[in-house]
C-alpha positions as CSV (number, residue, x, y, z in Angstrom):
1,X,0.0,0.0,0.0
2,X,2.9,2.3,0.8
3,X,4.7,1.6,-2.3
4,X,1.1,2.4,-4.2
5,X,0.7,5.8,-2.3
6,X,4.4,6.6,-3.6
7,X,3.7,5.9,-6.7
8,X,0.2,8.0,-6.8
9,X,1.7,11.0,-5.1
10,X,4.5,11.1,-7.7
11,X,2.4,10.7,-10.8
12,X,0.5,13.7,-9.1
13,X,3.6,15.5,-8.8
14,X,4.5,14.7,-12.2
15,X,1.3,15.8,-14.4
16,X,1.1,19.3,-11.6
17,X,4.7,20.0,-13.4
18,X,3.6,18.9,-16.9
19,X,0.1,20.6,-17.2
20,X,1.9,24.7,-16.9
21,X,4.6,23.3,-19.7
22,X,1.0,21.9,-21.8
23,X,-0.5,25.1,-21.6
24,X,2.4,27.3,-22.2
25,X,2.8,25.0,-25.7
26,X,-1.0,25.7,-26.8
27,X,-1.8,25.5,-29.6
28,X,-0.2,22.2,-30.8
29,X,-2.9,21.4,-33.3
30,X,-5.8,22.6,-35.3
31,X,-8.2,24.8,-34.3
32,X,-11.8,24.9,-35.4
33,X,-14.0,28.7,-35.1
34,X,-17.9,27.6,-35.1
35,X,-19.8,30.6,-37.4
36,X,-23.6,30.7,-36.1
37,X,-24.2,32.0,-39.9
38,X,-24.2,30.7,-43.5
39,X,-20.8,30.8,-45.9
40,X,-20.8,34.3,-47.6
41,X,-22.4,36.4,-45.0
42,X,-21.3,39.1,-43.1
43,X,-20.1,37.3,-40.1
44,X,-18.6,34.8,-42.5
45,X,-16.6,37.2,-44.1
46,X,-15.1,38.7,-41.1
47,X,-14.7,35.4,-39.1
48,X,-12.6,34.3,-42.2
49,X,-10.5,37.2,-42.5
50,X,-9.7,37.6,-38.4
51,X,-8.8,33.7,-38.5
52,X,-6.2,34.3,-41.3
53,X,-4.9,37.1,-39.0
54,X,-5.3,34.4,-35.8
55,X,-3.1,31.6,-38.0
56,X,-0.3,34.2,-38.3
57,X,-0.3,34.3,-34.2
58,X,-1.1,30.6,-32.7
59,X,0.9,28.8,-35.8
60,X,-1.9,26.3,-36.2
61,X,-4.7,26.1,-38.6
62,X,-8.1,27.5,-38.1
63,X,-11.1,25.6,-40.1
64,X,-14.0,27.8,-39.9
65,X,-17.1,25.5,-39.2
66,X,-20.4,26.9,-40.1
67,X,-22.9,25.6,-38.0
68,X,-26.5,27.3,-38.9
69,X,-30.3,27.1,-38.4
70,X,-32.4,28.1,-36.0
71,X,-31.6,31.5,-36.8
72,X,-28.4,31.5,-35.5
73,X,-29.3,29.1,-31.9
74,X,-27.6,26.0,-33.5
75,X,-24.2,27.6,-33.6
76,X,-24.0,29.8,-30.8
77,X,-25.2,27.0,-28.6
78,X,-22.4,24.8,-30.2
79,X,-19.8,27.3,-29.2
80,X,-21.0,27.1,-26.0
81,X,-21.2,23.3,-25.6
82,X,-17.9,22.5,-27.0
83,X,-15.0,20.9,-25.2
84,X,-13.0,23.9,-22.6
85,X,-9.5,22.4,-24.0
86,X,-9.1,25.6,-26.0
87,X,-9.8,24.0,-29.7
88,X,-13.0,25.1,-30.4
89,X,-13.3,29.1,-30.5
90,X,-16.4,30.9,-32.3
91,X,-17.6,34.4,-33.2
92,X,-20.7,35.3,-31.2
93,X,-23.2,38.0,-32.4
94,X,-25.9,40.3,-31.8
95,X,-28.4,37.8,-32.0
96,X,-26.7,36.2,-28.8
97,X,-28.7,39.0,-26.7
98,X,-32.0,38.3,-28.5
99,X,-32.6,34.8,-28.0
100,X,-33.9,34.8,-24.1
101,X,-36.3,37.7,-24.8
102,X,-38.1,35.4,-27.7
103,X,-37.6,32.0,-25.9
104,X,-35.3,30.7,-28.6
105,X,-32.7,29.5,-26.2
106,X,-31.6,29.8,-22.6
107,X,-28.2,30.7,-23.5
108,X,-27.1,34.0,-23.0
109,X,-23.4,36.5,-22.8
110,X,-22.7,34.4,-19.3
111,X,-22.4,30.9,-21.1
112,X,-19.3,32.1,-22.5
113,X,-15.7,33.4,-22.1
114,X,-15.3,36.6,-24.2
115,X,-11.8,36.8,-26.1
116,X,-12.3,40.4,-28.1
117,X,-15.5,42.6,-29.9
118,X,-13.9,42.3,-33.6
119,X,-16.3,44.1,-35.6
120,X,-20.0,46.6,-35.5
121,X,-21.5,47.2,-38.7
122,X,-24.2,49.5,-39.5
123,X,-27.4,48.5,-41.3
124,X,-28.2,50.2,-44.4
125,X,-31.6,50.7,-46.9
126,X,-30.8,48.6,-50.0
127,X,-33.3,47.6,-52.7
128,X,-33.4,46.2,-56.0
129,X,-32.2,48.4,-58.5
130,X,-34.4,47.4,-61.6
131,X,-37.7,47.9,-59.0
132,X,-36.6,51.7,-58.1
133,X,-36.5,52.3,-61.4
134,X,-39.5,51.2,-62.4
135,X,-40.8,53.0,-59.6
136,X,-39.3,56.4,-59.3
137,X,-37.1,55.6,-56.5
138,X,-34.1,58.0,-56.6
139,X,-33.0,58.3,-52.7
140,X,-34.2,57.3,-49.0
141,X,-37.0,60.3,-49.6
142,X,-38.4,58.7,-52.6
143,X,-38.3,55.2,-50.7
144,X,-40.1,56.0,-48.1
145,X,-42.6,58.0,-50.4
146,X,-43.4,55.0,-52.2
147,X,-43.4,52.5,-49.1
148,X,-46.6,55.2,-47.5
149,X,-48.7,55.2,-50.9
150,X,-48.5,51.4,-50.9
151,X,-48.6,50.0,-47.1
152,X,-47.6,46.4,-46.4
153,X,-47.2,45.9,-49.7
154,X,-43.3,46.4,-50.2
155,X,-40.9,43.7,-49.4
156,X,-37.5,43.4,-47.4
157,X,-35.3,40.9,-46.1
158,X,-33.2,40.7,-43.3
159,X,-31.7,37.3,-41.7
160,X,-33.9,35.0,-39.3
161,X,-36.9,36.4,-37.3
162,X,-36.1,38.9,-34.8
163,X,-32.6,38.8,-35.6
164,X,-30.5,42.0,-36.2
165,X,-31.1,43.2,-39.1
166,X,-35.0,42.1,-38.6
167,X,-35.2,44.8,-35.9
168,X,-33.1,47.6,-38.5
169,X,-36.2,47.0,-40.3
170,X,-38.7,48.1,-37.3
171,X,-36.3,50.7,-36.3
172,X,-37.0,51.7,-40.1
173,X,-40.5,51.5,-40.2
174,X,-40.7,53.3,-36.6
175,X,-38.5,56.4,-37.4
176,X,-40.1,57.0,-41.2
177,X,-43.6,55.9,-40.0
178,X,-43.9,53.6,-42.6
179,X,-45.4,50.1,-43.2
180,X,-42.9,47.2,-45.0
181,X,-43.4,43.6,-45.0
182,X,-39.9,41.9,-43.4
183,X,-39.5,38.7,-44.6
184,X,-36.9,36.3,-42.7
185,X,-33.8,33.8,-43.8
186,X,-32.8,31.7,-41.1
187,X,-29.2,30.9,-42.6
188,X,-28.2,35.0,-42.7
189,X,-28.5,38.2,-44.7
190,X,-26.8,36.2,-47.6
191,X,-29.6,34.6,-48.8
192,X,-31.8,37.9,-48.6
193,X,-29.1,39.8,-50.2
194,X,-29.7,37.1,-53.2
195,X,-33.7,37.2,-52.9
196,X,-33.4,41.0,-53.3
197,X,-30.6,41.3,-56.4
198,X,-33.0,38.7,-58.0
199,X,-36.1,40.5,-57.5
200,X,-37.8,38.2,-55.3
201,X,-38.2,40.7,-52.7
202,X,-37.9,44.3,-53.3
203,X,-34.8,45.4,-50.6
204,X,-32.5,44.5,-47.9
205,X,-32.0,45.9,-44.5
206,X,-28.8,44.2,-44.1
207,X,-24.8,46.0,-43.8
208,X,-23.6,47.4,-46.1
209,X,-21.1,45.2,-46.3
210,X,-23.4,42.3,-46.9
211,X,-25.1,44.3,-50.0
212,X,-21.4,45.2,-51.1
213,X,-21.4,42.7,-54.4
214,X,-24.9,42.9,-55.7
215,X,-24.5,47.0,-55.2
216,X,-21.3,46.9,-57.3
217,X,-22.5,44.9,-60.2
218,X,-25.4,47.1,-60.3
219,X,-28.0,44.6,-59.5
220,X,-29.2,46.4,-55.8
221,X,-28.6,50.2,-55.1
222,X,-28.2,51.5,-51.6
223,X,-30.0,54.4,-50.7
224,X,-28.7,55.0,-46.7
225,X,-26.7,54.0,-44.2
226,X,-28.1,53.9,-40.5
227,X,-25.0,55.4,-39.0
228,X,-23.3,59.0,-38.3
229,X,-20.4,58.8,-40.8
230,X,-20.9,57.6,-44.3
231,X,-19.5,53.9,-45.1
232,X,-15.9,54.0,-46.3
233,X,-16.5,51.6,-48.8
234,X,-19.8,54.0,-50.0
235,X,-18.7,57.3,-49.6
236,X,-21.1,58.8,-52.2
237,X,-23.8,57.0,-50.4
238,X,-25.7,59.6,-47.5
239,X,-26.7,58.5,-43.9
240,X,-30.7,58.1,-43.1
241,X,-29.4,61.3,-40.9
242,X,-28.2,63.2,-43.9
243,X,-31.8,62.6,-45.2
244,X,-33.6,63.9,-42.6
245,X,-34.2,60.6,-40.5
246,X,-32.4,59.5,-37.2
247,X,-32.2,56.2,-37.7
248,X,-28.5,55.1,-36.3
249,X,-28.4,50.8,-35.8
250,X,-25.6,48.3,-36.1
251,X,-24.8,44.7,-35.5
252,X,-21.6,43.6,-33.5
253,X,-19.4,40.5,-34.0
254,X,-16.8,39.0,-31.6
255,X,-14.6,36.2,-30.4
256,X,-15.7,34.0,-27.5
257,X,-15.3,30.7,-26.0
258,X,-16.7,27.7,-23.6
259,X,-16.5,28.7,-20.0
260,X,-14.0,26.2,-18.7
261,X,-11.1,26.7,-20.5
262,X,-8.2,27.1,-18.6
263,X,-7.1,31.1,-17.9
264,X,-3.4,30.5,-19.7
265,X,-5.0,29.2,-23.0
266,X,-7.7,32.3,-22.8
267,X,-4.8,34.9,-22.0
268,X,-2.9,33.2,-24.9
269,X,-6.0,33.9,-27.3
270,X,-6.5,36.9,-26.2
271,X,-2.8,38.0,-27.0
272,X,-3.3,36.8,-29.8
273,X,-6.8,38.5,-30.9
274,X,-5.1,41.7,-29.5
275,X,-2.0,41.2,-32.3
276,X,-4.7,39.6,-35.1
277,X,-6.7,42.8,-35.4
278,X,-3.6,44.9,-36.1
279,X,-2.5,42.8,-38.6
280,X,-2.1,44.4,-41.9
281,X,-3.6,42.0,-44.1
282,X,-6.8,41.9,-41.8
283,X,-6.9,45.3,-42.1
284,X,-7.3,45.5,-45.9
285,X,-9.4,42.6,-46.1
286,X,-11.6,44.7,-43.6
287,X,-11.2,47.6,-46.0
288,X,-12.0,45.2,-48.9
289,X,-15.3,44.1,-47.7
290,X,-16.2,47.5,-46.1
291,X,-16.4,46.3,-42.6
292,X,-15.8,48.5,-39.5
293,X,-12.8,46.9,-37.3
294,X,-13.9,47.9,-33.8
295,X,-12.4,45.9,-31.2
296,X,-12.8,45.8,-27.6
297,X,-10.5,43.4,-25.5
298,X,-12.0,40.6,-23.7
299,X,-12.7,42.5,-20.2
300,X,-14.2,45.6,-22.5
301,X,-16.5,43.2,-24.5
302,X,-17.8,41.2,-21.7
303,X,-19.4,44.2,-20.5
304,X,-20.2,45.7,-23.5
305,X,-22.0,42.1,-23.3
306,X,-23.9,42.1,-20.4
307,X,-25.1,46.1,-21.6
308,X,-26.9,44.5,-24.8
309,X,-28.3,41.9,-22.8
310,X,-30.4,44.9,-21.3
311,X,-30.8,47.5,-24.5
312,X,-31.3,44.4,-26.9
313,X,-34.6,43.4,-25.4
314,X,-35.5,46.7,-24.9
315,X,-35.2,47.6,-28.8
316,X,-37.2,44.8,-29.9
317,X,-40.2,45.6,-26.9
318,X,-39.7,49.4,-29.1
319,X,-40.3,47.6,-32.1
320,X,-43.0,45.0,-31.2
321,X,-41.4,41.9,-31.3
322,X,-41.9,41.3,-27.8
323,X,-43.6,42.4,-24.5
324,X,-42.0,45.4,-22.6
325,X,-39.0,43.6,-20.4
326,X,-39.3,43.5,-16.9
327,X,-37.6,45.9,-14.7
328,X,-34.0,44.8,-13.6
């Protein structure tokens, strides 16, 4: 028994000296980033383009794994139920804040470890191009013109029900006192951003960023931004503001993991997120896709966090997607 004892207390002794040495050599394989949202979005975009940055830092590969449905549920969840060990990372989003208020999921900002806010984009007004034609439709003015001599009957898109860019279309609706029809795609703003260049429905209320392709082959045109600055990528393209309507609404994207993972592997990722979003090529890739690189580090985006988890419900009681939120 005493020569078992021995032998216990120095395999204990052993693995206490070898776990510091396996942390301080993470990451010694593969990595895998869970997206919430379908390939070509947004979020896929940027996730993408921060992992690239993230490869140049941890020396390991990152496969991005979309996991969607469920408007957006399936994947954040996943994040969340994945293994602590530091291998599986994800990008978290707006919708994160949304899901408690309409009963989607239980998860919420506390179910994770926040690494860094990588990203907010604004919202902008984007319809088909070929239907504003036909229809007079010169500017936001004209838009909303035409959306008040024919209520309900014009068309937008956005991603899943009562996700981000679902409530840029109440805020919409709410500041030009106008009624639209939103329609919702569960998989992202992608597939809206398609429905609209095709002229299945007549406009987007997606980023700007999202729109970026259709606009530039002339298929969509973009006729505001729901921010205070105009969109690098746009320039020649006003703010709602600029038109006379104070509409100001933007999504956020960031880098989170399972809570469990030990503290060195999290203070290791967040060196590294710290380093990625400086990276040059990130930068321009940013620049490319006309996304807004506004990071917060992990202590500044956990409680930037728990803040949405109060203004988010509070936005979509404004805009009618759910009873007003009991008092804190």
């Amino acid at each position: 028994m005493k020569k078992f004892l021995a032998l216990t207390l120095a395999l204990m002794l052993a693995l206490a000296v070898m776990a510091p040495a396996a942390f301080a050599d993470y990451p010694t394989k593969g990595i895998t980033a869970i997206n919430p949202w379908g390939a070509g979005g947004g979020t896929d975009n940027c996730l993408r383009a921060f992992c690239a940055a993230l490869e140049k830092q941890l020396g390991q590969t990152i496969t991005v794994d979309n996991q969607t449905g469920a408007g957006g549920v399936i994947g954040h969840e996943a994040i969340a139920d994945a293994d602590p060990d530091g291998y599986t990372i994800g990008m978290i989003t707006w919708e994160l804040a949304s899901y408690g208020p309409l009963d989607m999921s239980e998860y919420t900002y506390e179910n994770y470890i926040p690494l860094c806010r990588v990203n907010t984009d604004a919202a902008a007004i984007t319809v088909n191009t070929k239907w504003a034609a036909d229809n007079g439709i010169t500017d936001l003015k004209t838009f909303i013109d035409y959306c008040k001599a024919h209520p309900g009957e014009v068309t937008m898109g956005g991603s899943s029900s009562g996700s981000v860019w679902h409530v840029a279309g109440g805020y919409l609706m709410n500041a030009a006192d106008i009624d639209i029809k939103m329609i919702a795609y569960s998989d992202g703003a992608a597939a809206a951003v398609k429905a609209a260049a095709q002229n299945e429905i007549q406009g987007v209320t997606v980023s700007a960023a999202e729109a970026r392709s259709f606009v530039e082959s002339g298929d969509l045109t973009m006729l505001g931004v729901m921010d205070t600055v105009r969109n690098d990528v746009f320039p020649d393209v006003p703010t709602c503001q600029e038109q006379g309507y104070e509409i100001f609404y933007a999504t956020q994207r960031g880098m989170a993991v399972p809570l469990g993972v030990d503290d060195e592997i999290v203070a290791t990722l967040e060196k590294a997120c710290a380093a990625a979003i400086e990276d040059p090529d990130f930068v321009a890739a940013m620049a490319a896709l006309g996304q807004k690189i506004d990071y917060l580090d992990g202590k500044g985006y956990g409680e930037y966090l728990a803040q949405a988890a109060k203004d988010v419900p509070a936005a979509m009681a404004t805009v009618g997607l759910i009873d007003e939120p009991a008092a804190a």
